[in-house]
C-alpha positions in Angstrom: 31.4 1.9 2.7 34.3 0.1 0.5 33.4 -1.8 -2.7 31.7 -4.6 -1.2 31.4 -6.3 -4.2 33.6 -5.0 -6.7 34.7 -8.4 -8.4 31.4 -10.5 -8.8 32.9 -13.6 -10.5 35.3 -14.9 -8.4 34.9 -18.8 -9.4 35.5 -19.8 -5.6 32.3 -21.7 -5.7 32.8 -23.5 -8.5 33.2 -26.5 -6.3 29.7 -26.0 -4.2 31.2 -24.3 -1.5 30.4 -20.8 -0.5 31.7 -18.4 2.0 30.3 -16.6 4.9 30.8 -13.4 6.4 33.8 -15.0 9.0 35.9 -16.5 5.6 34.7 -20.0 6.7 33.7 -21.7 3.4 30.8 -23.9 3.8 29.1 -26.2 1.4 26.2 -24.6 -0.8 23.9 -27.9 0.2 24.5 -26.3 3.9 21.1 -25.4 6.4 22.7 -22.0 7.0 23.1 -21.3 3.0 19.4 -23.0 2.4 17.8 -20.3 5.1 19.9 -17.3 3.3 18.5 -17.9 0.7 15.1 -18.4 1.6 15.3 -15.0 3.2 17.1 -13.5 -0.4 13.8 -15.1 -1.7 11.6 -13.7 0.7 13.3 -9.8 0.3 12.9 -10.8 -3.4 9.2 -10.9 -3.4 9.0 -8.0 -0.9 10.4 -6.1 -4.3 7.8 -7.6 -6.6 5.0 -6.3 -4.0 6.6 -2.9 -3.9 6.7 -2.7 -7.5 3.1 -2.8 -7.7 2.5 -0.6 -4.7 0.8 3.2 -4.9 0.9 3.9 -1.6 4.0 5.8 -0.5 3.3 5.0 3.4 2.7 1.2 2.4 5.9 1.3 0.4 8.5 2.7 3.0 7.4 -0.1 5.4 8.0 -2.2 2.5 11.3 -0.7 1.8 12.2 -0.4 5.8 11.7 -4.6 5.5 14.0 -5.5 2.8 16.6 -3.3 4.4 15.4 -5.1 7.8 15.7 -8.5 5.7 19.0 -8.0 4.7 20.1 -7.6 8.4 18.5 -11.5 8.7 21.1 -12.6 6.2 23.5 -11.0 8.3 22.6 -12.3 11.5 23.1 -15.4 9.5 26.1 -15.4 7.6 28.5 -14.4 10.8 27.8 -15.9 14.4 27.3 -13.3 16.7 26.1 -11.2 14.6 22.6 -9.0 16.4 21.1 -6.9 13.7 17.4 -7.8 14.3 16.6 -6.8 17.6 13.1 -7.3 19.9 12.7 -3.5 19.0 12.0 -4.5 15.3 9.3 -7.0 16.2 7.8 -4.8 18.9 7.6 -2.2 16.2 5.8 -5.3 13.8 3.5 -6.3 16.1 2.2 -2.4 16.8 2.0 -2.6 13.2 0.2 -5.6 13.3 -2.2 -4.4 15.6 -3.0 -1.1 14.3 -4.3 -2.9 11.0 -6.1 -4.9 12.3 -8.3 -3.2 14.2 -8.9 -2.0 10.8 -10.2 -5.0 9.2 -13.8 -7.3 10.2 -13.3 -9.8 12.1 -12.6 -13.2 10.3 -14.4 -15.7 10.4 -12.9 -18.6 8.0 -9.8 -18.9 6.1 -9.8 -17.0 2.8 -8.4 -18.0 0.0 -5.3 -16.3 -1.5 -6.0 -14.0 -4.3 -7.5 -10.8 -4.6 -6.0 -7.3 -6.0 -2.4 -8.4 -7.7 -0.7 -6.4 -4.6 -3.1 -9.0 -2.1 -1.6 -11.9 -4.3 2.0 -10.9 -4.2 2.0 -10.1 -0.3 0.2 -13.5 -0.3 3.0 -14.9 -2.3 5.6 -13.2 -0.1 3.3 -14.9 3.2 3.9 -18.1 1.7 8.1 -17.3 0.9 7.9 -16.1 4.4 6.5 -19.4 6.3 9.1 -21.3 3.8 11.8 -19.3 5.2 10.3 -19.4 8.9 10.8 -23.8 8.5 14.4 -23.3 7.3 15.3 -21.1 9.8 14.0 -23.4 12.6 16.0 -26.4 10.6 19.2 -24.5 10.3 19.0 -23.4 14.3 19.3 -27.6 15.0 22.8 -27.3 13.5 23.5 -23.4 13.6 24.0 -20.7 15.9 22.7 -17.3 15.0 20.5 -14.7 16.9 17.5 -16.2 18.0 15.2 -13.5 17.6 15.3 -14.4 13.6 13.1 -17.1 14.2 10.4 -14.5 16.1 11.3 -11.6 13.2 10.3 -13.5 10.6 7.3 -15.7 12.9 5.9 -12.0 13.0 6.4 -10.9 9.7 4.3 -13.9 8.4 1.4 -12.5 10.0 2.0 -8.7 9.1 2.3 -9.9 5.6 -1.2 -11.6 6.4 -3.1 -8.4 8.0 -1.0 -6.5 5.1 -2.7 -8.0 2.5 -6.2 -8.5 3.6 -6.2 -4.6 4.2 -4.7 -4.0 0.9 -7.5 -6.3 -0.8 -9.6 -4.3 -2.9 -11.9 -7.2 -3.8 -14.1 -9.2 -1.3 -12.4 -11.8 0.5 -13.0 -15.0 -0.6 -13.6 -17.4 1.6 -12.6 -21.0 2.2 -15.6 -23.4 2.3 
């Protein structure tokens, strides 16, 4: 791999525009460039949950989804672009499932908090749903692989079973 990013100012957005991955300049204020950045956001927490994390398997699935999230940019920033595939969110939802059935069954809402990893994949829950809204705004105006919309649906709820197995404190419930 060349030096992607071997000047970093450049000063080409200086009038609010940015580019994407085909050289078409778009405004910064654009759908496309608000759901990027919701999913830099999103890989952003990821890191602050992984610096946090002790457990070596927890933390390569951790790592496995920022790399995974920085394919979403890409399927974003270039049209035509396929870098998230239905393979990825089978693999989730196994995931998904094979938590689960680790955890009692719930019976109300709990309230986000807990260990500080529960809080941060909690934080990263809520980044996630944000980015899950953008996305579905920027597909009214944008074309880009459609299975971002289900990656990211599905990662919401990993990060969900993720940190109520993670929680070392009693759930608290919503009443």
């Amino acid at each position: 791999m060349g030096n992607r990013l071997s000047k970093i100012v450049t000063k080409t957005g200086d009038d609010g525009s940015t580019g994407l991955a085909s050289g078409q300049r778009v405004s910064k204020a654009d759908d496309i460039i608000e759901a990027i950045g919701s999913i830099d956001e999103l890989n952003s927490s990821i890191g602050m949950v992984r610096s946090v994390c002790v457990n070596p398997e927890l933390d390569g699935e951790l790592t496995q989804l920022q790399h995974n999230l920085f394919n979403c940019g890409g399927d974003l920033c270039l049209e035509g672009s396929v870098l998230i595939s239905q393979q990825q969110i089978n693999d989730m939802e196994q995931a998904i499932e094979k938590t689960n059935q680790k955890l009692a069954p719930l019976k109300n809402f709990i309230l986000p908090g807990g260990s500080e990893i529960t809080s941060r994949l909690h934080m990263a829950r809520s980044f996630c749903r944000r980015a899950e809204r953008v996305l579905v705004k920027a597909s009214q105006q944008h074309e880009f692989n459609p299975l971002l919309k289900v990656f990211i649906n599905r990662l919401s709820d990993w990060l969900f079973v993720v940190a109520r197995y993670t929680d070392e404190t009693d759930e608290e419930l919503w009443v």
